[in-house]
mmJSON file of the N, C-alpha and C atoms, coordinates in Angstrom:
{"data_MODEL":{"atom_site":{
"group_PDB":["ATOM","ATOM","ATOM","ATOM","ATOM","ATOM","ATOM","ATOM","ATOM","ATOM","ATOM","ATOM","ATOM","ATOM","ATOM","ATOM","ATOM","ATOM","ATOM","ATOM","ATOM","ATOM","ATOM","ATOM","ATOM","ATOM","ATOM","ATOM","ATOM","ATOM","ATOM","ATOM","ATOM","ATOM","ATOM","ATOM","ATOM","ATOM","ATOM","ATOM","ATOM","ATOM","ATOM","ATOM","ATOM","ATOM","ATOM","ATOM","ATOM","ATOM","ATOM","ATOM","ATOM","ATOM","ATOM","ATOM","ATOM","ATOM","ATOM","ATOM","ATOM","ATOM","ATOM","ATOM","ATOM","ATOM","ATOM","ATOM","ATOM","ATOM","ATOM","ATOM","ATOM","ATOM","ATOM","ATOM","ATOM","ATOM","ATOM","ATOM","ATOM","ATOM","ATOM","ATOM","ATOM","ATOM","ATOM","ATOM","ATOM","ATOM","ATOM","ATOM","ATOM","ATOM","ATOM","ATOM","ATOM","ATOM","ATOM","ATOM","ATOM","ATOM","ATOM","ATOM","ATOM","ATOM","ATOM","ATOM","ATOM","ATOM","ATOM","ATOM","ATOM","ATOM","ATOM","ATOM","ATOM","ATOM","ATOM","ATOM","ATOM","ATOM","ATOM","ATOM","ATOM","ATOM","ATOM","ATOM","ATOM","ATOM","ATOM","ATOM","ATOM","ATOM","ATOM","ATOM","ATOM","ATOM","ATOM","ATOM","ATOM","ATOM","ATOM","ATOM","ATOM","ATOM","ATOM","ATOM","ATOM","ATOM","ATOM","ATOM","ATOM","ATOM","ATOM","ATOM","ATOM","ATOM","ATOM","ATOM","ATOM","ATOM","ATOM","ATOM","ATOM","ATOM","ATOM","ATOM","ATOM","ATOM","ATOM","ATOM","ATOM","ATOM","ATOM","ATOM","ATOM","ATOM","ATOM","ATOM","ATOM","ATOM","ATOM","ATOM","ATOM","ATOM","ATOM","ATOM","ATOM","ATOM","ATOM","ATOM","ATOM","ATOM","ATOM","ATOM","ATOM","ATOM","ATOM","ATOM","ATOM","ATOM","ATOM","ATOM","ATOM","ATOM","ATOM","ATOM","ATOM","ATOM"],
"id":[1,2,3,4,5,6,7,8,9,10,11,12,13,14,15,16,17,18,19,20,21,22,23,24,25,26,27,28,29,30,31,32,33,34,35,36,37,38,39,40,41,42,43,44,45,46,47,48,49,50,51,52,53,54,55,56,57,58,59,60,61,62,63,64,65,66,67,68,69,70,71,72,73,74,75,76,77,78,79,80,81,82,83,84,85,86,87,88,89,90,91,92,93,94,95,96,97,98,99,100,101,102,103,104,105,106,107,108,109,110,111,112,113,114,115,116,117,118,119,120,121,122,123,124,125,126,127,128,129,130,131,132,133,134,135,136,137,138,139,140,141,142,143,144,145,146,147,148,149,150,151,152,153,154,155,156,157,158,159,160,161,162,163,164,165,166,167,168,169,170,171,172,173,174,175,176,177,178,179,180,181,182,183,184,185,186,187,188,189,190,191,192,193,194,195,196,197,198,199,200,201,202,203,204,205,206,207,208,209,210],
"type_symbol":["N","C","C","N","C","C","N","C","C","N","C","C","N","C","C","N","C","C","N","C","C","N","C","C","N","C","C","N","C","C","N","C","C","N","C","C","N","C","C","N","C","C","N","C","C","N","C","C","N","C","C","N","C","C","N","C","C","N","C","C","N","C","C","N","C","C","N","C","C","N","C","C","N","C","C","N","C","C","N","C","C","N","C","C","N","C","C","N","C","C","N","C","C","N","C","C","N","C","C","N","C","C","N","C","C","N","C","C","N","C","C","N","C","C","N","C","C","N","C","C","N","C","C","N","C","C","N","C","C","N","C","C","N","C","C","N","C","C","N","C","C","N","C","C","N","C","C","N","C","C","N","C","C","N","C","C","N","C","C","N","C","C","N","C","C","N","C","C","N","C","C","N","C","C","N","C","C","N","C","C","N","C","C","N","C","C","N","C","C","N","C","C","N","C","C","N","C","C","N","C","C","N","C","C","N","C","C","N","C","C"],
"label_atom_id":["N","CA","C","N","CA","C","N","CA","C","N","CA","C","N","CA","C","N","CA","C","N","CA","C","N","CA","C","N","CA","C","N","CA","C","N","CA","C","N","CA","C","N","CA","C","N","CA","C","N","CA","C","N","CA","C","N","CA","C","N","CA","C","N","CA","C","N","CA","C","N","CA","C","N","CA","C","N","CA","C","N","CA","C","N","CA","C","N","CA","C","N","CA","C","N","CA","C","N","CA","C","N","CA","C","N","CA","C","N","CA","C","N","CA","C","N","CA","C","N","CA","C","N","CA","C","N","CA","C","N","CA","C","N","CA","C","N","CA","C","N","CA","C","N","CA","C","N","CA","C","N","CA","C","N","CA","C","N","CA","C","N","CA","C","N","CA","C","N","CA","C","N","CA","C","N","CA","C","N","CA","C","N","CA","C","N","CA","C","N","CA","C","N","CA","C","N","CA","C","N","CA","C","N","CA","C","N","CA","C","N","CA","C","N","CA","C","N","CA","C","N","CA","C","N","CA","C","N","CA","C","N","CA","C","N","CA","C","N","CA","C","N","CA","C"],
"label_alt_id":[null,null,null,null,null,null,null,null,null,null,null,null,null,null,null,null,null,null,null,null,null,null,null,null,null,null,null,null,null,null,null,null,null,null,null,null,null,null,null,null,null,null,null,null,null,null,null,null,null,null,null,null,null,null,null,null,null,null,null,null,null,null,null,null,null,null,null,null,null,null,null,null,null,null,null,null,null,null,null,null,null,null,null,null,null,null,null,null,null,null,null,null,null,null,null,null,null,null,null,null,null,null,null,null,null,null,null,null,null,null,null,null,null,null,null,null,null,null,null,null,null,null,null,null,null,null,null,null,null,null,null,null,null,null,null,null,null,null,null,null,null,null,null,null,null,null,null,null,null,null,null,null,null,null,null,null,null,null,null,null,null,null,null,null,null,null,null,null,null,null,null,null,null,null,null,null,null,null,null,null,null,null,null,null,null,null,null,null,null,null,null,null,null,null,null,null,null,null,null,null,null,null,null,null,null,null,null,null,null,null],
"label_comp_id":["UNK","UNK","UNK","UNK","UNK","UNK","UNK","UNK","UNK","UNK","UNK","UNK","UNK","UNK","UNK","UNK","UNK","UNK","UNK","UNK","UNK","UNK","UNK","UNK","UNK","UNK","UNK","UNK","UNK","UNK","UNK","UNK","UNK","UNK","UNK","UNK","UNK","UNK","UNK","UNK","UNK","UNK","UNK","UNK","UNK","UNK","UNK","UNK","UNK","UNK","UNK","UNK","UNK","UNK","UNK","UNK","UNK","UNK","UNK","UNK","UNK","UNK","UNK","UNK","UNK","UNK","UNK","UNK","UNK","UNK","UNK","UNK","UNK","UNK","UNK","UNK","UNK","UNK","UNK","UNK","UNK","UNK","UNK","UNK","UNK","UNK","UNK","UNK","UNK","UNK","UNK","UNK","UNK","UNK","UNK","UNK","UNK","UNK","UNK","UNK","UNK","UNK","UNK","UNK","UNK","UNK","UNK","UNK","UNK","UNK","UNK","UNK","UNK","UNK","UNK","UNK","UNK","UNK","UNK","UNK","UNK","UNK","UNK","UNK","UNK","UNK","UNK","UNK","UNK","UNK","UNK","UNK","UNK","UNK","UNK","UNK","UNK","UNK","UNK","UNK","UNK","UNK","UNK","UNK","UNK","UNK","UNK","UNK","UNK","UNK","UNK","UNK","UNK","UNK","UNK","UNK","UNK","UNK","UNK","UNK","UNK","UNK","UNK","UNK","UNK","UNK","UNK","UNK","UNK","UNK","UNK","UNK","UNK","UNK","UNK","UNK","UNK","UNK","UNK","UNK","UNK","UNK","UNK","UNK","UNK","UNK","UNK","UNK","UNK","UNK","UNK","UNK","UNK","UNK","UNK","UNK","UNK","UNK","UNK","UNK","UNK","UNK","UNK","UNK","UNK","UNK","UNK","UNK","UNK","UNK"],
"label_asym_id":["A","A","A","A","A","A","A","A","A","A","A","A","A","A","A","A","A","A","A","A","A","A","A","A","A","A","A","A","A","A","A","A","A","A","A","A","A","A","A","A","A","A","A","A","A","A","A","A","A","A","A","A","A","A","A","A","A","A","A","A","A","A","A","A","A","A","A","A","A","A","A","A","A","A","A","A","A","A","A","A","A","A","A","A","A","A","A","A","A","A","A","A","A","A","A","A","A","A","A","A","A","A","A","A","A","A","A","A","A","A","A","A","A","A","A","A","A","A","A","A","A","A","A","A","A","A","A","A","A","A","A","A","A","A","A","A","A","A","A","A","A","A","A","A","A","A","A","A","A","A","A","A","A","A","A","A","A","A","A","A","A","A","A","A","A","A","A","A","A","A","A","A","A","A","A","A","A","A","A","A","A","A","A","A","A","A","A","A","A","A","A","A","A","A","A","A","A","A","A","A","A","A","A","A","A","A","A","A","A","A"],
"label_entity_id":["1","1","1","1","1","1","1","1","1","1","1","1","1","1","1","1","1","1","1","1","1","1","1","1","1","1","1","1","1","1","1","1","1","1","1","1","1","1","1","1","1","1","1","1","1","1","1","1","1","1","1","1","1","1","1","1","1","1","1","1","1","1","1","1","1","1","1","1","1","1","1","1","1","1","1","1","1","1","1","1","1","1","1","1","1","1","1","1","1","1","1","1","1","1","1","1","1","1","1","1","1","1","1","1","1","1","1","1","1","1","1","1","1","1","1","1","1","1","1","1","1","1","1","1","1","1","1","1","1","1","1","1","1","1","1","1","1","1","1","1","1","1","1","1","1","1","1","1","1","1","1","1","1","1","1","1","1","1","1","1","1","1","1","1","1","1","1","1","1","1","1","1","1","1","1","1","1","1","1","1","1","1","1","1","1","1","1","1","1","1","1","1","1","1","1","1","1","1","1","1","1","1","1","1","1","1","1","1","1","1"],
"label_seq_id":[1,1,1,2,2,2,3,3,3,4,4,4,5,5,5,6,6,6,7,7,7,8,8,8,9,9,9,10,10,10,11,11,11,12,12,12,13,13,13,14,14,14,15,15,15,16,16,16,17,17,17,18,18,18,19,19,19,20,20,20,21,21,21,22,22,22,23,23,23,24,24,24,25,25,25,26,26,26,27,27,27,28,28,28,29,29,29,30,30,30,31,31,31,32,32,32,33,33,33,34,34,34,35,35,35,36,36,36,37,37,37,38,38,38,39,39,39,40,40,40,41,41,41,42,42,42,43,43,43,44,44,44,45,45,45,46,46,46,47,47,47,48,48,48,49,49,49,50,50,50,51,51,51,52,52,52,53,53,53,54,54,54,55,55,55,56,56,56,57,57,57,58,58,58,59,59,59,60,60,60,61,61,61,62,62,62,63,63,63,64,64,64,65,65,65,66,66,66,67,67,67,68,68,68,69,69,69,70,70,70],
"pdbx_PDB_ins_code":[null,null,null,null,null,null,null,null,null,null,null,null,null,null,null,null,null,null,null,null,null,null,null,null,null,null,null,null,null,null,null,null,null,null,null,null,null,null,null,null,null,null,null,null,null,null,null,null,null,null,null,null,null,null,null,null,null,null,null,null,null,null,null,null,null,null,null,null,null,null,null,null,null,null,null,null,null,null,null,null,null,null,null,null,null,null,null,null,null,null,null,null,null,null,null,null,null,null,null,null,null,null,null,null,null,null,null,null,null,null,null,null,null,null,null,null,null,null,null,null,null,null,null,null,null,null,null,null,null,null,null,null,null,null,null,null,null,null,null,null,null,null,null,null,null,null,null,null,null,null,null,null,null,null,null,null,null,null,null,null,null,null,null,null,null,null,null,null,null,null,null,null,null,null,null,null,null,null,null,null,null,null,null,null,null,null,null,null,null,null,null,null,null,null,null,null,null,null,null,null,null,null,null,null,null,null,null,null,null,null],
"Cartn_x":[-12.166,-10.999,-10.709,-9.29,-9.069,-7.701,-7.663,-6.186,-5.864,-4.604,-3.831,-3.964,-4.585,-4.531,-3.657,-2.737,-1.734,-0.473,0.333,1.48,2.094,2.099,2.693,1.412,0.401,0.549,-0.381,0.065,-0.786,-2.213,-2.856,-4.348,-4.489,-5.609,-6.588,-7.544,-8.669,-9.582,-10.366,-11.581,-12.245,-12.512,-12.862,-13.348,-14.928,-15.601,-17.106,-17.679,-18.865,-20.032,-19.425,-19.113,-19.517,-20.421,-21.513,-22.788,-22.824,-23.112,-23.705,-22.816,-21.546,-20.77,-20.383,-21.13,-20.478,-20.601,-20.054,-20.315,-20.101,-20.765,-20.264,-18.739,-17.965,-16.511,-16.103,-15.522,-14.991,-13.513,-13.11,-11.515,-11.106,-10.682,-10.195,-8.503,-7.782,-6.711,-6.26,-5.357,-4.979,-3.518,-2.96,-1.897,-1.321,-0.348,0.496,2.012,2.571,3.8,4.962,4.674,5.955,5.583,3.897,3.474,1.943,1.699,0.051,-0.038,-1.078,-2.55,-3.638,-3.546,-4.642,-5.557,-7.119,-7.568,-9.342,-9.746,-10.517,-11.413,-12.644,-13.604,-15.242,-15.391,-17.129,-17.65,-19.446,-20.191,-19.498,-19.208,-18.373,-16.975,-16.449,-15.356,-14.286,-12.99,-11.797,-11.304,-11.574,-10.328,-9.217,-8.763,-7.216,-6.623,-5.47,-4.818,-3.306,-2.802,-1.544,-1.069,0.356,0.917,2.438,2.381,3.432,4.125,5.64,6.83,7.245,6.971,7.948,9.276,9.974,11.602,11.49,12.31,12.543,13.933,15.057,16.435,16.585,15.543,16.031,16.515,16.426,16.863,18.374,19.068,19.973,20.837,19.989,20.848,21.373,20.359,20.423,21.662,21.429,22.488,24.176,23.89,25.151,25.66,25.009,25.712,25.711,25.264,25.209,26.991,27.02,28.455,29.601,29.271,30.636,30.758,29.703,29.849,30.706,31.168,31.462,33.006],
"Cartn_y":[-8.198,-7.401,-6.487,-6.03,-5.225,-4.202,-2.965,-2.233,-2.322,-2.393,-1.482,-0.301,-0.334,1.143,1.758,0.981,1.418,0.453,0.764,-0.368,-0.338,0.187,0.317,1.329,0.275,-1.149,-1.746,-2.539,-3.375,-3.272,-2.981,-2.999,-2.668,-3.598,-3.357,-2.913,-2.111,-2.038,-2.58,-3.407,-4.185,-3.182,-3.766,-2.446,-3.159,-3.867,-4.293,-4.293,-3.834,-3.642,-5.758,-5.256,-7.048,-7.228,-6.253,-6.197,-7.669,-8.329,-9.306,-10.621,-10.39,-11.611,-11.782,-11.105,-10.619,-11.999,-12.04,-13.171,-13.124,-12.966,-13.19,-13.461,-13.13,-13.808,-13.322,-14.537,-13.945,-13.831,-12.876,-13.135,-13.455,-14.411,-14.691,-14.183,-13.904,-13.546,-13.933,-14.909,-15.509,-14.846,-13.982,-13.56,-13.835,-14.645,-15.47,-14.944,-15.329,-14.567,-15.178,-16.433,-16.947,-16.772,-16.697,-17.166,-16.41,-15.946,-15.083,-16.246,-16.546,-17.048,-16.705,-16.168,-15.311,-16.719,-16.565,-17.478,-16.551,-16.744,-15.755,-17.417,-17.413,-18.375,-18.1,-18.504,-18.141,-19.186,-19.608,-20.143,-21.709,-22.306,-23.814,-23.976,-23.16,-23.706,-22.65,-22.952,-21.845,-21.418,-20.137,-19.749,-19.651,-19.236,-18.427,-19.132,-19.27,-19.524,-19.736,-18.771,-18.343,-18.419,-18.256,-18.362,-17.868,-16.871,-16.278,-16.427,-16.968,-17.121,-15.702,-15.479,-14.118,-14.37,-13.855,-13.644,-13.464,-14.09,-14.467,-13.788,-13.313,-13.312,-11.592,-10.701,-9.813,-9.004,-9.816,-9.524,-9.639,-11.091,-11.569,-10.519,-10.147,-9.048,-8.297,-7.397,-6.07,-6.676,-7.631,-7.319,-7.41,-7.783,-8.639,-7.048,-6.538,-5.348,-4.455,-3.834,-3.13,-3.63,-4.963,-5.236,-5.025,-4.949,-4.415,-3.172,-2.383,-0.452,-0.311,-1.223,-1.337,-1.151],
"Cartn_z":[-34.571,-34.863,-33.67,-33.97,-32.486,-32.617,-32.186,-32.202,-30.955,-31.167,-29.857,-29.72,-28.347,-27.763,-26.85,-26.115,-25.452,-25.525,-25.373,-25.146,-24.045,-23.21,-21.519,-21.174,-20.147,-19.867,-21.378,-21.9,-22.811,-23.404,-23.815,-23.928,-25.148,-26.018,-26.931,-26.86,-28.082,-28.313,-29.72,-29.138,-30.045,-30.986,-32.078,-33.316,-33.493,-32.466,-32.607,-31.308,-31.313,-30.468,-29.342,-28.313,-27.263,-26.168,-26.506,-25.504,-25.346,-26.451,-26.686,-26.465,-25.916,-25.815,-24.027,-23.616,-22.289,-20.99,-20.205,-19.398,-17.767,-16.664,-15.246,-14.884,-14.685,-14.176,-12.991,-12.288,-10.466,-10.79,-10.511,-9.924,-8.461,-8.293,-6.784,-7.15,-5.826,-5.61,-4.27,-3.956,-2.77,-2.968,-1.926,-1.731,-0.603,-0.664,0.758,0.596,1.505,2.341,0.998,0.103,-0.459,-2.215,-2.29,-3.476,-3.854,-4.799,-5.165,-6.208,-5.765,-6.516,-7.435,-8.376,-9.522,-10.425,-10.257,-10.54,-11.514,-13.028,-12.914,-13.694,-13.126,-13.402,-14.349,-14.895,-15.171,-14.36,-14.735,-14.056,-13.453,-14.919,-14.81,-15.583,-15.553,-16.119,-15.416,-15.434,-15.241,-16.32,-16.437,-17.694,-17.598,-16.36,-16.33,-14.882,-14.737,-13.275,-13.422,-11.904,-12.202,-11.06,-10.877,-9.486,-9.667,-8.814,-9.197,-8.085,-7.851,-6.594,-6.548,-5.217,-4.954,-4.691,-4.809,-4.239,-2.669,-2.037,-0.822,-0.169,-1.465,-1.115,-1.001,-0.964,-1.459,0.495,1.262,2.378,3.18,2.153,2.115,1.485,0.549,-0.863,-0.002,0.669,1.192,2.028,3.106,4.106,3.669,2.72,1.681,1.107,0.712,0.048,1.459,2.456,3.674,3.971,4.118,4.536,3.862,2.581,1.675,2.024,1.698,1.979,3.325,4.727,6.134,6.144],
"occupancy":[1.0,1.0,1.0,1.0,1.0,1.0,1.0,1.0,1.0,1.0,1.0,1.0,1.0,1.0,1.0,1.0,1.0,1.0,1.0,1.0,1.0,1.0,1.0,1.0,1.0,1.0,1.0,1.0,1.0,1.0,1.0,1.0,1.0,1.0,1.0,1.0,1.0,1.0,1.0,1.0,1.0,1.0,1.0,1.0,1.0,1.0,1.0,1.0,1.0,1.0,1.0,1.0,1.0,1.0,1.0,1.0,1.0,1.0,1.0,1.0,1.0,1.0,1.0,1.0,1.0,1.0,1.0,1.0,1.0,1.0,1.0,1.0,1.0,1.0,1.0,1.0,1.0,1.0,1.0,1.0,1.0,1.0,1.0,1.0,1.0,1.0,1.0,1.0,1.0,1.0,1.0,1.0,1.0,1.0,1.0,1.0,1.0,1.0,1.0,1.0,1.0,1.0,1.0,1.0,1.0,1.0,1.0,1.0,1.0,1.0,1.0,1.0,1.0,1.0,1.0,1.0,1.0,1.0,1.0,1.0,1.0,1.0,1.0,1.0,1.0,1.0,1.0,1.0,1.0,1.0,1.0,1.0,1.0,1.0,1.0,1.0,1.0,1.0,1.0,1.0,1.0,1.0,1.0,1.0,1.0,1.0,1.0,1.0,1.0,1.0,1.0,1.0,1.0,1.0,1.0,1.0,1.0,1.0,1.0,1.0,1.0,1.0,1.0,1.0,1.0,1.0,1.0,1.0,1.0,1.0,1.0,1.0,1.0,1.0,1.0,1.0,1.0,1.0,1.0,1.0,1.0,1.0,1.0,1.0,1.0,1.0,1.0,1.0,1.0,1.0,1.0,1.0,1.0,1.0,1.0,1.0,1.0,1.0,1.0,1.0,1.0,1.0,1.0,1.0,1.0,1.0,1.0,1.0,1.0,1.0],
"B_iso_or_equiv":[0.0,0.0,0.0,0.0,0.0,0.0,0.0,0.0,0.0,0.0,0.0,0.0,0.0,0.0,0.0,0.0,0.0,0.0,0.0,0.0,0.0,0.0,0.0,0.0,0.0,0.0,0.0,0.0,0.0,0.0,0.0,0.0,0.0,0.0,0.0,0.0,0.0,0.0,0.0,0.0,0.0,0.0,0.0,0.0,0.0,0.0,0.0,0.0,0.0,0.0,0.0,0.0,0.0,0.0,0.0,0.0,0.0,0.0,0.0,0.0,0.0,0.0,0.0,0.0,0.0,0.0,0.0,0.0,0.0,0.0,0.0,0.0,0.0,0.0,0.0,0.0,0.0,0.0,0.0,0.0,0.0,0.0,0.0,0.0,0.0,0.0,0.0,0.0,0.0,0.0,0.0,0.0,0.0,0.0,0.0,0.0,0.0,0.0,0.0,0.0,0.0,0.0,0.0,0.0,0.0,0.0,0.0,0.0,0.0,0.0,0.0,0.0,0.0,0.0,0.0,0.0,0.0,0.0,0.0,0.0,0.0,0.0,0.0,0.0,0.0,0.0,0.0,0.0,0.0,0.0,0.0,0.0,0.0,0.0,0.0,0.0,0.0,0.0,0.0,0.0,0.0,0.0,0.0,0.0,0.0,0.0,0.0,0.0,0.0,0.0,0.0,0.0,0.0,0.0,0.0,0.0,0.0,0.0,0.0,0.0,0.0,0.0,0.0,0.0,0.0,0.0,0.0,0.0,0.0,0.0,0.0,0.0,0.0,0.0,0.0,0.0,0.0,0.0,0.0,0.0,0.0,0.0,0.0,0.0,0.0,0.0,0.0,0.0,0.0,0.0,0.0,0.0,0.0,0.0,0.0,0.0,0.0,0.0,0.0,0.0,0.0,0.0,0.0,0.0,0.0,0.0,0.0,0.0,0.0,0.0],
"pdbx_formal_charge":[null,null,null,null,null,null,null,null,null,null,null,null,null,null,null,null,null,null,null,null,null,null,null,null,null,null,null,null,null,null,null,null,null,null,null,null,null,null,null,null,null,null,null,null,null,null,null,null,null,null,null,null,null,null,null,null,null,null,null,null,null,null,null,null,null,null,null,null,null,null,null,null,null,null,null,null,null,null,null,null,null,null,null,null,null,null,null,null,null,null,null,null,null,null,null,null,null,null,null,null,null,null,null,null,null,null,null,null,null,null,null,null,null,null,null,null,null,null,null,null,null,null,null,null,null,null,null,null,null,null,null,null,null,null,null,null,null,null,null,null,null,null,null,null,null,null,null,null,null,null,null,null,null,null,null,null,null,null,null,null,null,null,null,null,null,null,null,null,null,null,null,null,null,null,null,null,null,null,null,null,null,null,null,null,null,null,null,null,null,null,null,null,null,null,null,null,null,null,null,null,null,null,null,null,null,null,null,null,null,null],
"auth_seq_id":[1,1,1,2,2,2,3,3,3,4,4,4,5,5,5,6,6,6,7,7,7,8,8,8,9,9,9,10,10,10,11,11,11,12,12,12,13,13,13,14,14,14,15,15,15,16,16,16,17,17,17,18,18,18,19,19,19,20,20,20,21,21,21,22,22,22,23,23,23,24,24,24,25,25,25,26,26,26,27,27,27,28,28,28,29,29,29,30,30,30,31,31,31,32,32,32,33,33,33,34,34,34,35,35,35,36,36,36,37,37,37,38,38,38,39,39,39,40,40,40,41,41,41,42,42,42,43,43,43,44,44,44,45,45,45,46,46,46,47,47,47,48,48,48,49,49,49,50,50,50,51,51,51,52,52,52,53,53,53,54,54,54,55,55,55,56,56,56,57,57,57,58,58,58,59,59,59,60,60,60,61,61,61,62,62,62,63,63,63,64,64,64,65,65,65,66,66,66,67,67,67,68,68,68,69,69,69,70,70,70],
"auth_comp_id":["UNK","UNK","UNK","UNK","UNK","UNK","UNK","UNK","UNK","UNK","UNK","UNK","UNK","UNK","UNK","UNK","UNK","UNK","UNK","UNK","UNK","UNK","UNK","UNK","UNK","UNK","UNK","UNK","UNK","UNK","UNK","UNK","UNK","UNK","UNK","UNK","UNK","UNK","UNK","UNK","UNK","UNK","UNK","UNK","UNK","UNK","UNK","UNK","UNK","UNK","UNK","UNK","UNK","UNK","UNK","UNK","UNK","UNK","UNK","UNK","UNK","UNK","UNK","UNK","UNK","UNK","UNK","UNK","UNK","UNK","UNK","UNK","UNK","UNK","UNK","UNK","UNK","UNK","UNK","UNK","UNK","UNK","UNK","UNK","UNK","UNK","UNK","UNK","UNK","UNK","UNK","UNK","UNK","UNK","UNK","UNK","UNK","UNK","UNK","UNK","UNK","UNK","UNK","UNK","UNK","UNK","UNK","UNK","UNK","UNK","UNK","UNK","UNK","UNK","UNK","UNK","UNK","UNK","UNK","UNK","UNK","UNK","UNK","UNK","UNK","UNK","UNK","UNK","UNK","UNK","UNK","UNK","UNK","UNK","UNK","UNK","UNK","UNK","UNK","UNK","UNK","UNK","UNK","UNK","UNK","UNK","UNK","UNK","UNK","UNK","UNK","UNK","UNK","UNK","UNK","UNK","UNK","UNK","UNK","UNK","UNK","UNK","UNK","UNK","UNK","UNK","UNK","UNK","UNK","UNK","UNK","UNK","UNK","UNK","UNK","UNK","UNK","UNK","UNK","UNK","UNK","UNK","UNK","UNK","UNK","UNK","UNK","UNK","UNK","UNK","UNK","UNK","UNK","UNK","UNK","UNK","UNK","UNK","UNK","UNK","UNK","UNK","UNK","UNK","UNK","UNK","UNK","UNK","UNK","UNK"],
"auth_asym_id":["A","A","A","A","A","A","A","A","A","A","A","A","A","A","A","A","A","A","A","A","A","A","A","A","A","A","A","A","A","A","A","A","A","A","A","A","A","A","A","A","A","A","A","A","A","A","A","A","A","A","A","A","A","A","A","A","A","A","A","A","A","A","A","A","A","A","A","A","A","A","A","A","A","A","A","A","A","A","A","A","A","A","A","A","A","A","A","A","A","A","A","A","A","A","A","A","A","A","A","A","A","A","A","A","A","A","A","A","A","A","A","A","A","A","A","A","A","A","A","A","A","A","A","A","A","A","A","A","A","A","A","A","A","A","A","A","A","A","A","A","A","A","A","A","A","A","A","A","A","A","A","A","A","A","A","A","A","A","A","A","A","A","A","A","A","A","A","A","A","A","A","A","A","A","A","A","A","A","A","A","A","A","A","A","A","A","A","A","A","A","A","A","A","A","A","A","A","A","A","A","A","A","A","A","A","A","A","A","A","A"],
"auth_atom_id":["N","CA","C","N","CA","C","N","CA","C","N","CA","C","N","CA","C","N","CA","C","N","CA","C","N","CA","C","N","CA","C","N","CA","C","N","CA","C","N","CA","C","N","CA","C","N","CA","C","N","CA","C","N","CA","C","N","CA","C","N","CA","C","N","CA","C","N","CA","C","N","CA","C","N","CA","C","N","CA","C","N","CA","C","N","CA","C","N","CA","C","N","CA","C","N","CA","C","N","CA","C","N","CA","C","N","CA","C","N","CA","C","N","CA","C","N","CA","C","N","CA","C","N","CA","C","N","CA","C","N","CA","C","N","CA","C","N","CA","C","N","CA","C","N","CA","C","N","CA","C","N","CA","C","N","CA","C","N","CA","C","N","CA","C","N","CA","C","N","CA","C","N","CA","C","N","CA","C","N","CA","C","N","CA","C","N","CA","C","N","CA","C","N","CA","C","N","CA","C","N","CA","C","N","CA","C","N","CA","C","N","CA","C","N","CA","C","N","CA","C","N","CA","C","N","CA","C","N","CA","C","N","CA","C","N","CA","C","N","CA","C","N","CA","C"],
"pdbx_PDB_model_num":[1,1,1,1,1,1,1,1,1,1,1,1,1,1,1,1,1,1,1,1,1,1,1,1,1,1,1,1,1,1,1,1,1,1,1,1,1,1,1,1,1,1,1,1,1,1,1,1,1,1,1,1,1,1,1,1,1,1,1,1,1,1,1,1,1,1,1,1,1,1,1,1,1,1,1,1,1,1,1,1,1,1,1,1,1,1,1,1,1,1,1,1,1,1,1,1,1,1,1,1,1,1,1,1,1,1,1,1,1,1,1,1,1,1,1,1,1,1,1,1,1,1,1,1,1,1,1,1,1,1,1,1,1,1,1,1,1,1,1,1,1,1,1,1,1,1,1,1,1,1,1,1,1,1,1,1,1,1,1,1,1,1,1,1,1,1,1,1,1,1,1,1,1,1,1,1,1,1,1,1,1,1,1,1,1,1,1,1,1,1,1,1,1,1,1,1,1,1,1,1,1,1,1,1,1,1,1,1,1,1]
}}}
């Protein structure tokens, strides 16, 4: 079982003792110029993996609105 303990940013709290469930996990994080990489693993298996596209245009934006204000 579990409450919410915050809602911005997100988070629960268990309502039971998890000494006992606990496990090693790596997070790797590959962050590149177009795209981040979030990957969190135990011994043999992957749990989680993500990849998030950054926005590329927000340079285009800027110059795009700079020229209307002209």
């Amino acid at each position: 079982m579990a409450e919410v303990a915050k809602l911005e940013p997100s988070a629960i709290k268990l309502l039971y003792d998890s000494a006992e469930y606990t496990r090693p996990i790596n997070l790797g994080v590959d962050a590149g110029s177009k795209a981040v990489g979030i990957s969190a693993a135990a011994e043999k298996e992957e749990l989680y993996a993500a990849e998030v596209k950054l926005r590329t245009d927000i340079v285009d934006l800027l110059s795009t609105r700079k020229a209307f204000r002209s």
